[in-house]
N, C-alpha and C positions, 0 to 999 in steps of 0.2 A: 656519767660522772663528769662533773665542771669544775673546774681550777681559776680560782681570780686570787689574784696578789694583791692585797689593799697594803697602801704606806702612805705616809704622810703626818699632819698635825694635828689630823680630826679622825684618826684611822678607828678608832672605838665606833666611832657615830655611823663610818660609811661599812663596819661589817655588822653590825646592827641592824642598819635598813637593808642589805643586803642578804641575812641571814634567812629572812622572811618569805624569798624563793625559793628557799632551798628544803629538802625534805632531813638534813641533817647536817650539822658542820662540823668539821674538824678542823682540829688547832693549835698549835704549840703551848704550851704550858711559859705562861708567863712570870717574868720575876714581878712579886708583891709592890704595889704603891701602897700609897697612906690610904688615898682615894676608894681602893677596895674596900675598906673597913666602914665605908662611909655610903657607897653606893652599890657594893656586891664586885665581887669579880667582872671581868669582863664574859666568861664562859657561864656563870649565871645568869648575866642579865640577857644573855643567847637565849638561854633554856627559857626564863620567866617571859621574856614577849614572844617568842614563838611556840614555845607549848613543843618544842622539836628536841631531839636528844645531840649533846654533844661532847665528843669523843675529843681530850686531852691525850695529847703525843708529847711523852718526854722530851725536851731534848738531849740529854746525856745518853744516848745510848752510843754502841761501838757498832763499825759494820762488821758483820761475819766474814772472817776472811771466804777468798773463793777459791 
């Protein structure tokens, strides 16, 4: 398992060409732009160029206490 942090202005573009090593991604569940309705989500256009499965992580969940 490998963990990379993409941030920045072009951060779509750099987990896109970087999804393509990977045998699966996982990802926070993004809040909707306009953009999506126009070019697909960002976690679809994961799936449509690499042909790989990827796994949407809520963010609202609660931690269980311990």
């Amino acid at each position: 398992m490998d963990t990379r942090v993409v941030e920045g202005e072009e951060h779509d573009e750099e987990i896109l060409r970087l999804a393509g090593e990977y045998d699966a991604v996982v990802m926070y569940q993004a809040d909707p732009r306009l953009g999506d309705r126009i070019f697909g989500t960002l976690p679809d256009r994961i799936a449509n160029r690499t042909g790989d499965p990827v796994v949407i992580v809520r963010r609202d969940y609660e931690a269980a206490d311990e």
